[in-house]
N, C-alpha and C positions, 0 to 999 in steps of 0.2 A: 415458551413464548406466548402460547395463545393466553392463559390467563393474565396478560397483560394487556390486552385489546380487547377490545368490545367494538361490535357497529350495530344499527337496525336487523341487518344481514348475519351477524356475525360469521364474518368473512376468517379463515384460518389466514397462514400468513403463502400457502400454498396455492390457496385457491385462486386468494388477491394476483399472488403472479402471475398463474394461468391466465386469468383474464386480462390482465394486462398485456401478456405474451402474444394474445390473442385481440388485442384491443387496435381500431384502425383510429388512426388522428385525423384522417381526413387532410394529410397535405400539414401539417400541425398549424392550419389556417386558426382564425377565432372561432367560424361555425363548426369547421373539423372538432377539435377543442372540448367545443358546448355539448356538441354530439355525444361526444366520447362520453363525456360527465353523465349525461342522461342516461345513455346506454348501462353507466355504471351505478345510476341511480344515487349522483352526487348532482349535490346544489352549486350552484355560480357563485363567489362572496369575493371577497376582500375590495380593494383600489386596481385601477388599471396600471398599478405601477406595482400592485404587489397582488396580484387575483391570489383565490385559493378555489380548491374547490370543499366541501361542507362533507364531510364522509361519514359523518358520527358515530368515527373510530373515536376510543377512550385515548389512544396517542395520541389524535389532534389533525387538524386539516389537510389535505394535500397542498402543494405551496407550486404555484406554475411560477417559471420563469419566460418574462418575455423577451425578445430579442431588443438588447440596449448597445451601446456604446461597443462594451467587453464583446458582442457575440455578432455583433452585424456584418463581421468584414467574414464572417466562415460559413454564413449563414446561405442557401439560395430562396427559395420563398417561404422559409418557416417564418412562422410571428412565435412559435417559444421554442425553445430547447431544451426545456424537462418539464416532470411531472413528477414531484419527488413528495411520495407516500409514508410517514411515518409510522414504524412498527411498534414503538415504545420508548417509554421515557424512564431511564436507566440510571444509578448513580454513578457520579460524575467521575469515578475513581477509573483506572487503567484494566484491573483487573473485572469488574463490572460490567463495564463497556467491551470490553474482548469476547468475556462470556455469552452476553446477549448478543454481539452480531454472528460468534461463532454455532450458536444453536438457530438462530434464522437458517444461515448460511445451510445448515444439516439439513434442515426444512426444506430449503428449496433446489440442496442436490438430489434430495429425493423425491423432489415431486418435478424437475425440469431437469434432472442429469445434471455430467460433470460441466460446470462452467468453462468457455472457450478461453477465456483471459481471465489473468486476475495479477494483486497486486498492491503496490499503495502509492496516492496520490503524492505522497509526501506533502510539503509545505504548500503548495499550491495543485489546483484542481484545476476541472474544465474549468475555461475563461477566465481565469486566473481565480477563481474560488479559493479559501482557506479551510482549511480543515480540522474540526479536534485537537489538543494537541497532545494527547494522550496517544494518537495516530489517524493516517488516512486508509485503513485498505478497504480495497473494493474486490466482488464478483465481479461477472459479466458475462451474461447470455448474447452471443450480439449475434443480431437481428438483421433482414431488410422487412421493410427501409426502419425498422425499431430495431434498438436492442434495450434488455433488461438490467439492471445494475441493484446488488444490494451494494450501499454506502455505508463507513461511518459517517453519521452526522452529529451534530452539535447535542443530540439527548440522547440519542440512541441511534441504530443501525433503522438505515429509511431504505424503502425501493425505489428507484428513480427507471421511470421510463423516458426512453429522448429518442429524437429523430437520429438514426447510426451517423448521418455524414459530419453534419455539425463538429459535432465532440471529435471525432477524429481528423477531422481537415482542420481541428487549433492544436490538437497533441502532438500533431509530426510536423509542424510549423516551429515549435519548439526550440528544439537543437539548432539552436544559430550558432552555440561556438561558444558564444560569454557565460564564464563561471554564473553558474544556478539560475540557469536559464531552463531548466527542466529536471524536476526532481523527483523524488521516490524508487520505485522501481516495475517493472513490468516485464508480465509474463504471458504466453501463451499457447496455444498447443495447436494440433497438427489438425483438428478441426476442420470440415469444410466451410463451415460456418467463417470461419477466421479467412476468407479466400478474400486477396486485395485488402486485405490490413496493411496499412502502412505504419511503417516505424523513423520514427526523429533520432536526427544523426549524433543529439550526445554532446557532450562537452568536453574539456578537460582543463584539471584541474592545475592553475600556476603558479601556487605556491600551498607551503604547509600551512598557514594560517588558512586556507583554504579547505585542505584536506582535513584540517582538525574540529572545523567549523561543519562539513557534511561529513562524514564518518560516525561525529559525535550526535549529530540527529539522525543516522541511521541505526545507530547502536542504541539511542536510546528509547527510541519507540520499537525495537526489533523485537523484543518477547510478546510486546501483546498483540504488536503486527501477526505475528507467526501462528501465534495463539487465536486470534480470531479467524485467520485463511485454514486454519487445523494443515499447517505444513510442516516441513522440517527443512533446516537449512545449515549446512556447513561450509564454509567459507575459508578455501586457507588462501595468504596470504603470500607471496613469494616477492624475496627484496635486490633488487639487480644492482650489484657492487661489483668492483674489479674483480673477484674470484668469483661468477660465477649468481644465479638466481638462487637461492636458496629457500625455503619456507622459513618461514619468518613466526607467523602468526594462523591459526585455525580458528575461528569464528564459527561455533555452534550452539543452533540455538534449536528446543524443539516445542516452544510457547511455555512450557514452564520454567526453563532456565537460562540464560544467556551465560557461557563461558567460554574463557578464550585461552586456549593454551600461545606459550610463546617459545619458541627453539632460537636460543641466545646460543650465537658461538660462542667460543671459548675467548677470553679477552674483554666479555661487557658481562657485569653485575645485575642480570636480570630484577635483584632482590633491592637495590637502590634504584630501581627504575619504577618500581612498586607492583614485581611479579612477587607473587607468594609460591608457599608449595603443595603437596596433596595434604599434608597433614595441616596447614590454614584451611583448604578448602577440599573437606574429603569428598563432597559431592559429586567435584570431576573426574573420580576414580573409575564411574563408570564409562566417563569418556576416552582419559589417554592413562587408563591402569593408575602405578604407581609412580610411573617413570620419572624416576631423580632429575633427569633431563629436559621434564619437559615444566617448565615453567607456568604456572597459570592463574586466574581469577575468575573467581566464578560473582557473576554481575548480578546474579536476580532475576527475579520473575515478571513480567506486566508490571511495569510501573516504578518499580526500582530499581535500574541500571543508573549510574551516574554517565550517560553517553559522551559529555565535553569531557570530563576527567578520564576516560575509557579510552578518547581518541589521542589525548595528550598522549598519556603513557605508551600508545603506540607509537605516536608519532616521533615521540625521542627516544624509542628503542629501535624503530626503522635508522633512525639519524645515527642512533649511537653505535649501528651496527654496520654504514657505512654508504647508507641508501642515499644518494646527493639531493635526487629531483623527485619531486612529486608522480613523475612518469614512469618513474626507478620501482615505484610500488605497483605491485599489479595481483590482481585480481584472480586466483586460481581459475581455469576454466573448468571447472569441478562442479562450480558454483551456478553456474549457466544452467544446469538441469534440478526441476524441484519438484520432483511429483509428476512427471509428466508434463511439467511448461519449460520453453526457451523462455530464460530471463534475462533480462538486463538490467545493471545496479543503474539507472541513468543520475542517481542524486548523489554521486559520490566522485564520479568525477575523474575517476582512476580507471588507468587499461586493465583490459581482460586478455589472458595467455596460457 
């Protein structure tokens, strides 16, 4: 990552954090702010609608946001809400973008330890931001009254510094109840740092057009997601019919591959539903062996899973298998532990059992 940046200072992307980690906003007032810029031996620049501060990184400015419309109701005397630092400008591709925020990411677990949370914004961000759509995950060192965050952003993996309250008094306001009212998913650990993290109570999902519609943008941004948090994730599926829960589906992904085996009873043609077998796809042999049984598709790596056509075919092998309601599909609780964080799928919409 470092020969991607340059500054006056040439700042590693370790250092940059520490000082940040280290850095007081002063109330994140204007002259708070200004301070902070000096202290960091950046210049004041852009509009008061859009400040920056002047870093003469070779990635490109710091971008302040100030408190508008989207942030004023979470806000108590902040005038911004971040301080989002550019680490590099990356191509645009899945696999590119994964890469570079997953070597920041390396960077700054070893110069600030394991991160308290982490995760992906999904479709929307703090104050309803948009994100990549390659994906959204995020670090998080959190802080009082700051916490640190590597982002994906729009060229590459940025640091964002922000006041801790802000950002979490709009993310647990979230969960009102209506379908994709809070997306992605999040995770965190046992941390004392994490002490009074609140969590948003989630949604759920009321129909399959629903469920085919988040699944399939979790499925589809899932390898590079995984691939730039360096985690690993397996996911079985279990389908509630008159005889009984059964597993259904396994969802394993470990950032280089996404595959998903399927356990069709006896009576649905897993192969018209568009499951293949080991010998289509030998690569999942190292997952579920040879087993004749177990039906599977292996999706790809960063950037190539078809997510909508991935959730289709679940979702009318869930149906074809007997599964009525959206409720009816649930979430192994298997899935809930990744590396040392409780997570929750909140973009998906589906119970956890």
């Amino acid at each position: 990552m470092n020969a991607q940046r340059g500054s006056i200072e040439e700042r590693s992307v370790a250092d940059l954090a520490r000082e940040l980690v280290a850095a007081d906003a002063g109330g994140w007032t204007p002259d708070g702010v200004k301070a902070l810029a000096e202290r960091l031996g950046w210049a004041w620049g852009g509009t008061s609608d859009q400040p920056v501060l002047v870093t003469g990184l070779a990635s490109g400015n710091a971008r302040l946001r100030p408190v508008g419309t989207y942030e004023e109701r979470y806000v108590d005397n902040e005038s911004y809400v971040e301080l989002a630092v550019p680490l590099a400008t990356v191509a645009s591709d899945a696999a590119a973008q994964a890469a570079a925020f997953r070597a920041a990411r390396e960077e700054l677990v070893a110069a600030l330890g394991k991160p308290s949370v982490m995760g992906s914004h999904g479709e929307m961000g703090p104050f309803y931001d948009s994100g990549p759509l390659w994906g959204a995950p995020f670090t998080r060192w959190r802080g009082r009254p700051n916490t640190l965050e590597l982002r994906a952003g729009k060229s590459g993996p940025e640091l964002v510094l922000r006041p801790t309250d802000p950002a979490e008094n709009w993310f647990w306001r979230q969960g009102v109840g209506e379908e994709h009212s809070i997306s992605g998913f999040f995770g965190s650990t046992r941390d004392p740092a994490n002490a009074g993290l609140g969590f948003p109570g989630g949604w759920t999902a009321r129909s399959w057009e629903t469920v085919s519609s988040s699944l399939g943008d979790f499925l589809g941004a899932l390898p590079a997601e995984v691939h730039a948090l360096g985690i690993t994730i397996g996911m079985p599926f279990y389908g509630r019919t008159g005889s009984g829960s059964p597993i259904l589906f396994d969802v394993a992904c470990d950032g280089d591959r996404l595959a998903i085996g399927c356990f069709a009873p006896d009576g649905v043609d897993p192969a018209a539903l568009g499951w293949g077998t080991v010998a289509e796809h030998p690569d999942t042999a190292s997952i579920w062996g040879d087993d004749a049984r177990v039906w599977r598709v292996d999706a790809g790596g960063p950037g190539e899973p078809k997510g909508h056509a991935l959730a289709k075919m679940l979702v009318e092998t869930a149906r074809a298998v007997g599964v009525v309601e959206p409720t009816d599909l649930i979430i192994g609780g298997e899935a809930d532990y990744v590396d040392g964080y409780h997570v929750t799928y909140y973009g998906l919409g589906l119970p956890t059992g």
